[in-house]
N, C-alpha and C positions, 0 to 999 in steps of 0.2 A: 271506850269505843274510838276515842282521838286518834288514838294508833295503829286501829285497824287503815281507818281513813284514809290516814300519812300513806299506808302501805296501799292500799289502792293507787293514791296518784301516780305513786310512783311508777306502780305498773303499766299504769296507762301513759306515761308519756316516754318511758321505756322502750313500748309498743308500738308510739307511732312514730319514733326517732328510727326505729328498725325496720317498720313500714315505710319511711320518708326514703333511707338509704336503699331500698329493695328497689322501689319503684324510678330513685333515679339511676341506680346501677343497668337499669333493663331499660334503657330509655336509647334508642336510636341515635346514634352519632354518624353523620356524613363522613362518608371514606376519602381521604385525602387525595388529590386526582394528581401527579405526578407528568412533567410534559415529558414529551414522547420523541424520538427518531426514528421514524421507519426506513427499512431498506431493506428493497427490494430487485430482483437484479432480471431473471426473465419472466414472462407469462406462456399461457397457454390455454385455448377453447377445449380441450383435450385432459379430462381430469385422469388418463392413463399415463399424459407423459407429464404428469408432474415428478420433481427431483428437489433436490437439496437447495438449486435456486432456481428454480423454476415453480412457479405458484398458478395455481388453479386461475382464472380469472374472477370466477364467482367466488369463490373462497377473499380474493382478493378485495373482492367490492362489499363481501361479508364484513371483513377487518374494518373496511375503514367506517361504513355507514353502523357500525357498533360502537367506536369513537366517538362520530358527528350525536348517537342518541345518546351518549353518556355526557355529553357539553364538551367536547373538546373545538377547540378552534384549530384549524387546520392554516399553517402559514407556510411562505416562501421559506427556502432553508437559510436567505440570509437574514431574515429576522428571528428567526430563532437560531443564528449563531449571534447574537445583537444580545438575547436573552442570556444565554449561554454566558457570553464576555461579561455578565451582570451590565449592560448599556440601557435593556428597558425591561420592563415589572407589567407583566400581562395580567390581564383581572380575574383571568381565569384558565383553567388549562391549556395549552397548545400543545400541537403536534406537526410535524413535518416528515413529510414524503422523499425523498431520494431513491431514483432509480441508478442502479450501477452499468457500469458500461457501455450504454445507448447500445442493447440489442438490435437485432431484428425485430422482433414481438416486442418493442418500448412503446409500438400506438398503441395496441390493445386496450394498455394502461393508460394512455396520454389522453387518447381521444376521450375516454371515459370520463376521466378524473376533468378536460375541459370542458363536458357538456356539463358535470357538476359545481364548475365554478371552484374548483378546490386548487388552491398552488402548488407547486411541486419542485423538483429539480432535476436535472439528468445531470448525473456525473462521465463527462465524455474520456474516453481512452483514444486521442487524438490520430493514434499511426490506425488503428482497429477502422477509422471511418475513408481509411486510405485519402492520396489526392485525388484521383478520379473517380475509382467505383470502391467501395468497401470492400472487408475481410467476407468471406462469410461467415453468416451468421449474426451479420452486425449491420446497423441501418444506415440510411445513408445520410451527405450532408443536409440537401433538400427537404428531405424529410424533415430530419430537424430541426431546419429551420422552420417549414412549417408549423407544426408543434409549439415553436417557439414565439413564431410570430401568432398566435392567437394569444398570447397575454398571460398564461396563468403558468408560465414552465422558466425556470431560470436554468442557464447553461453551468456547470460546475465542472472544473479541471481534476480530473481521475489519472492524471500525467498524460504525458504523451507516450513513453515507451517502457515503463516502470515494468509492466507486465513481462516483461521476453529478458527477463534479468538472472532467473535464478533457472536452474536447468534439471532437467527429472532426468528416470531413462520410460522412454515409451518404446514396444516393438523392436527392444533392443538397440535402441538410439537414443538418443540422448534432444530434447524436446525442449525451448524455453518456455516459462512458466511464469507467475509472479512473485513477485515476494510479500512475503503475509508477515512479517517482523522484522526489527532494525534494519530499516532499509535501505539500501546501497547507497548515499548519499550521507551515512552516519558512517565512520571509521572506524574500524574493529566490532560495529554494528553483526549481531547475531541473526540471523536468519531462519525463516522455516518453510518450509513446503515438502507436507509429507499427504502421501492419499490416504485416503481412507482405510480402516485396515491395517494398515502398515505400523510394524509393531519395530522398525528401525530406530536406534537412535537418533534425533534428530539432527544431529552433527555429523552421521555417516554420508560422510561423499563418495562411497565407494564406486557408483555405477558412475558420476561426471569423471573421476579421477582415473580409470580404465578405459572410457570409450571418447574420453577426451585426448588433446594434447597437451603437456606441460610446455608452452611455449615462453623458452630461453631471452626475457627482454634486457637483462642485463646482469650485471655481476663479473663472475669468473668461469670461464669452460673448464671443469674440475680437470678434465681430463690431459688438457694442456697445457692447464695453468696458465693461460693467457685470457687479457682480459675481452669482453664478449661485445659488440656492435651489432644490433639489429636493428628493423627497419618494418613499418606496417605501412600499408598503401591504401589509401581511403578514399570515399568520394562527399564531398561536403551535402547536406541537403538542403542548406539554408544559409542564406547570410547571416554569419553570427562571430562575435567576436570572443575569443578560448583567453582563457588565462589560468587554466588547469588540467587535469588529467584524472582521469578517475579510472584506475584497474583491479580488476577481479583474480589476486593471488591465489596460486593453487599450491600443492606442495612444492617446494622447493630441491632442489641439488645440492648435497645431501636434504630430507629433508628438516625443520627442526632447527635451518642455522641461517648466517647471516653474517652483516659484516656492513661498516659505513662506507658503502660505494658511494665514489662520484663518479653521476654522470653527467653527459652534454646532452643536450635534445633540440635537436632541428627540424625544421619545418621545412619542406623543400630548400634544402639548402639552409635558411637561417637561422638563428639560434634562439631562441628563447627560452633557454633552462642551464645554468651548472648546478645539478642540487646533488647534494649530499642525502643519500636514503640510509636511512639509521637502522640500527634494529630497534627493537621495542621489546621490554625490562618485561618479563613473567616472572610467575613465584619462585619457578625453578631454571630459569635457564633467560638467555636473550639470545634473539633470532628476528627476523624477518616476518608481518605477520603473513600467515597461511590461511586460507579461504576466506579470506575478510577483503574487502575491498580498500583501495588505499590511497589514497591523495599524493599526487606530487605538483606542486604550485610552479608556473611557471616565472620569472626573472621580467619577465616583458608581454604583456598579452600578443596575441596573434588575429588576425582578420581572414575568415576563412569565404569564400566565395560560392553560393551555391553552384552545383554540378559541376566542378573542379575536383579535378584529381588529385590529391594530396602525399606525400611521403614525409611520414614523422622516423625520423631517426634518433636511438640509443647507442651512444657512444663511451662507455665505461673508461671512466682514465685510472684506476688504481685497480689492483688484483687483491684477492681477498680468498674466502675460505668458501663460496659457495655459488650457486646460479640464480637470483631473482625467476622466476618461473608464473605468468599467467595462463588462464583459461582457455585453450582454444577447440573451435569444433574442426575436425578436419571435414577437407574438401567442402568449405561451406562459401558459398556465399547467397547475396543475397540482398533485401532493400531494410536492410537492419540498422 
């Protein structure tokens, strides 16, 4: 009967080794809480006009007090960029709020989230809140500062004029826009802005390259083979001192080519540039680039004087095999 025995034990601690692992395999583990960045851009009292950024407000106060019950801690967005840089090790989940663009409808959300003690950020688009009286659709300074001056809102830089950069066509015009990828401050930087719907390739410029101008800023007039001197007229907005230039290349004359022009470039009269513009090496070919935005560094900074009237001159000293060519909108002006 020893051996029956044996064979019992065995069973039995077979069974409760398989019992042990059952019971901790089914055994509740806490779901890892991950912190958060919310953004959000309009509101609305009005659950018919909500949109793609436009949020319910109750929906709105739905989100977040589902957070505050789940333990998150709700912070300023520069301490959770603090977290972010790995700078501090919070004890427990955090989350932060950013509203985009300082709308119109930004109280709805502001006043709310300050009678709840919760921190937040408004990311401002500087030209959008005008000097005197705003865009419409967009709030104003006082306001903001209001908002602000109650304690729990930090002001965040959305640029100042990033937005009116890239251009659609709307109503058969041609409309600026923002830029949603490599953004014009990055050289040969790729860009997007396409609507919804729109089944374009995202590189077709066909509506800016039509209802645009290809404006001639330097190179060679193909036509006369001599070399090309033009001239833009501007009005300073601020006192700021330039020691660069940044233009939005369209196609070029022919387009596809290109050539190491040197040009001059003056400022009412003075000089602050000889530079050599290169082409730039592709897989198949070198040219000039096209629809990319492109830096030329100036020789000597410049001091520009608010509400002064300005003429920047291109003066090509070598002839070459094509026309430099940027973006222009005809018959436009404007507080741009």
């Amino acid at each position: 009967m020893r051996p029956k025995a044996t064979y019992y034990l065995i069973t039995i601690i077979i069974f409760l080794l398989l019992f042990s692992n059952a019971a901790y395999a089914k055994a509740p583990s806490s779901p890892q809480l991950n912190n958060i960045a919310l953004c959000y851009h309009g509101f609305t009292t009005n659950p018919d006009e909500k949109s793609e950024y436009v949020i319910y407000l109750d929906d709105f106060k739905e989100q977040i007090n589902y957070l505050k019950n789940k333990g998150f801690t709700f912070v300023p967005p520069s301490k959770y960029a603090e977290w972010y840089a790995q700078k501090n090790n919070p004890n427990g989940p955090i989350a932060t709020i950013i509203i985009d663009d300082a709308r119109e409808s930004v109280g709805l959300a502001a006043y709310w989230l300050i009678e709840q003690q919760i921190p937040f950020g408004i990311a401002v688009i500087g030209r959008r809140l005008g000097t005197i009286a705003p865009e419409e659709g967009y709030t104003s300074w006082a306001e903001l500062n209001q908002i602000y001056s109650a304690g729990y809102c930090e002001i965040l830089n959305h640029t100042y004029n990033l937005h009116h950069f890239s251009l659609r066509l709307q109503d058969n015009a041609v409309v600026s826009e923002p830029i949603l990828e490599g953004p014009c401050y990055i050289d040969n930087g790729e860009f997007i802005y396409i609507n919804t719907n729109d089944s374009r390739w995202y590189w077709d410029f066909a509506h800016v390259d039509q209802l645009t101008w290809g404006f001639p800023l330097f190179g060679t007039d193909i036509n006369t083979m001599q070399p090309i001197t033009s001239s833009i007229q501007f009005k300073a907005k601020t006192n700021v001192t330039v020691n660069k230039l940044r233009a939005w290349a369209s196609l070029h004359t022919p387009y596809s080519s290109g050539y190491d022009a040197t040009v001059k470039i003056s400022i009412n009269g003075t000089e602050v540039a000889t530079s050599t513009i290169s082409t730039t090496e592709y897989d198949t070919r070198s040219q000039w680039p096209e629809k990319e935005f492109v830096t030329i560094n100036f020789d000597r900074a410049y001091t520009l004087q608010a509400n002064e009237t300005y003429t920047i001159t291109f003066t090509t000293q070598n002839t070459g095999n094509a026309t430099f060519n940027i973006y222009a909108i005809p018959n436009f002006s404007g507080d741009y």
